[in-house]
N, C-alpha and C positions, 0 to 999 in steps of 0.2 A: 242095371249093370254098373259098376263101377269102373269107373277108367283110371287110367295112370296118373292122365293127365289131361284135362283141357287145352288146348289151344285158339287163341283168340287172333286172327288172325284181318290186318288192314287187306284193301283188295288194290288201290289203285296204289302206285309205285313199289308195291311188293311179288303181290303176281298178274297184276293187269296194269297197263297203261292208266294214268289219270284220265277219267270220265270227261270231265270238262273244266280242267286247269287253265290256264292263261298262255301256256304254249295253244291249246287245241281251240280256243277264245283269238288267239291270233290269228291260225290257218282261217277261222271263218270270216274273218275281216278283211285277209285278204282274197280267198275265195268269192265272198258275197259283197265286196266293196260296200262293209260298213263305216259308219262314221267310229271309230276307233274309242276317242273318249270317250264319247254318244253311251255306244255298248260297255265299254268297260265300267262304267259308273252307273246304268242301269244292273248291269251284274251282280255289281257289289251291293246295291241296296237290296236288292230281290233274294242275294244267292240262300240266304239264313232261311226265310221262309221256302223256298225253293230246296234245301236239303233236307228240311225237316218236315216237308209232307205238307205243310199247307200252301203251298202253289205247286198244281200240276205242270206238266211240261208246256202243256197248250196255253196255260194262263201266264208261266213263265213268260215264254216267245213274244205274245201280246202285246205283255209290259216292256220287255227287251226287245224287241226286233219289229214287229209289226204293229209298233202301234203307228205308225205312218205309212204310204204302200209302197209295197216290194217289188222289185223287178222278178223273183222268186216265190214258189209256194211253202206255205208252212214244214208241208212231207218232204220238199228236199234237204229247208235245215234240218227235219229230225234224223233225217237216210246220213246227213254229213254228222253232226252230233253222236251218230250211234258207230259211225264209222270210225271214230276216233279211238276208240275200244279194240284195243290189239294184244296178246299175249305178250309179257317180256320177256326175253331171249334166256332170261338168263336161271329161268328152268325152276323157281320157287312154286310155280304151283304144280309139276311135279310132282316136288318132294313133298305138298301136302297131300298128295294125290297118293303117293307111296306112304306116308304114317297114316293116313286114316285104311288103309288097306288091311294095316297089320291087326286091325280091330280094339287095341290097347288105349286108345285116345281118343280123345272128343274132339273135334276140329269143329270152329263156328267162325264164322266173319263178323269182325266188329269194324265197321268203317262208316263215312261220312256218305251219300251221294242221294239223288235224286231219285224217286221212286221209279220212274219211266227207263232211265239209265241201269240203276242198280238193277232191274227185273229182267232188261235186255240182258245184261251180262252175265247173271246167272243161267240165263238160257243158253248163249250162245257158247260159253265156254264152261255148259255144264260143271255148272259150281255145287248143284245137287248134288252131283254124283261125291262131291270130296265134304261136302260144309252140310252138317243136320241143323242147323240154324246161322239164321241171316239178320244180325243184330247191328240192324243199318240207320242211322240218323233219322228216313223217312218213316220210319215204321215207330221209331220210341219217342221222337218230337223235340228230341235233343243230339248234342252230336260234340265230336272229340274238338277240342281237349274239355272240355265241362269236366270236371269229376263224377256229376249223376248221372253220364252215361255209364260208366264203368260201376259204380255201384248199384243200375237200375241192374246192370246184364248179371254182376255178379250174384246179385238177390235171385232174378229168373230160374240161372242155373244150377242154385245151392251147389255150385263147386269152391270148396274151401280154397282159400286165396294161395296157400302153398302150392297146390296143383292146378292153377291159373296162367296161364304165361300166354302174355302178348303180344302179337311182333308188329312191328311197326316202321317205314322209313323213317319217319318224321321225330326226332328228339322230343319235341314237348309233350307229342301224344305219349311216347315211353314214359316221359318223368311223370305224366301223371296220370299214369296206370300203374306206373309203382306208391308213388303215395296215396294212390285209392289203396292199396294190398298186394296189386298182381306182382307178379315175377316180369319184365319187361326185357325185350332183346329189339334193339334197334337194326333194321336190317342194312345192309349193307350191298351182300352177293349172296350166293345161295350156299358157297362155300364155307363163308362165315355164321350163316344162318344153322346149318347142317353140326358143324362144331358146338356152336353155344348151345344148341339142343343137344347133343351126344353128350356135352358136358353135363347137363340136368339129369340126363339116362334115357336121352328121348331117342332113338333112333329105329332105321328103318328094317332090321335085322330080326 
């Protein structure tokens, strides 16, 4: 089938909560009374192999959390971790929900996050049902803003880069998804999103 158009779409600050950002790194610090710097600087050296699939959640924790003992068990921080995954109010996965209905589009997720997390969230806020491919950092062993993530998805999908467009919160991931080829819209609101697409011809009519 040919479609109109692809859309490539980030999941965390566009239509879901960020997975495990530095806000949600804080609640559990102060929740689980960790040592603050302790964790944040095991994070940061883990988080690269930990998005890209080569550390599981359980090996993640290990190295970040338990490698000393816990007054807590593993299953609570992942129940807290999973819990951090909230819909955003402000109704963008919706309106993805409403263009892939019209049948005229491709809609896929191209984002960064953890295999354990990213597979939660598409279950829970049946991401199936709107996105035919999950073009997620843990699955390709790379991740945004790299340019050979966007040229690996773009090769997969043989969708011609005119009819490519990527939305994104984050500015750097746009600028380079457009100098890889794509069409890029940085998001904003849903209001905003909804126009920069009607302006392409993309809409839900």
């Amino acid at each position: 089938m040919k479609f109109a158009a692809t859309l490539f779409f980030d999941v965390g600050g566009v239509l879901l909560t960020n997975g495990w950002d530095t806000e949600a790194r804080e609640a559990a610090i102060a929740q689980f009374g960790l040592n603050g710097l302790d964790f944040h600087t095991r994070h940061a050296m883990l988080r690269s192999a930990f998005e890209t699939g080569r550390l599981s959640l359980d090996q993640y924790l290990q190295k970040a959390v338990f490698f000393r003992p816990q007054t807590f068990k593993p299953d609570e921080f992942k129940a807290f971790m999973f819990e951090q995954s909230q819909l955003l109010p402000e109704g963008a996965l919706e309106l993805a929900r409403a263009l892939a209905s019209t049948g005229r589009y491709r809609l896929c997720t191209l984002n960064n996050e953890s295999r354990e997390l990213n597979e939660y969230r598409i279950q829970r806020f049946a991401l199936h049902d709107v996105f035919v491919d999950f073009f997620t950092s843990c699955y390709l062993g790379m991740e945004k803003p790299d340019e050979d993530i966007y040229r690996a998805v773009q090769g997969i999908t043989r969708c011609p880069t005119e009819r490519a467009i990527f939305i994104d919160d984050r500015s750097v991931n746009v600028e380079t998804a457009i100098a890889s080829g794509y069409c890029g819209i940085q998001f904003h609101n849903v209001d905003q999103l909804r126009k920069e697409l009607s302006d392409r011809g993309i809409t839900t009519n």
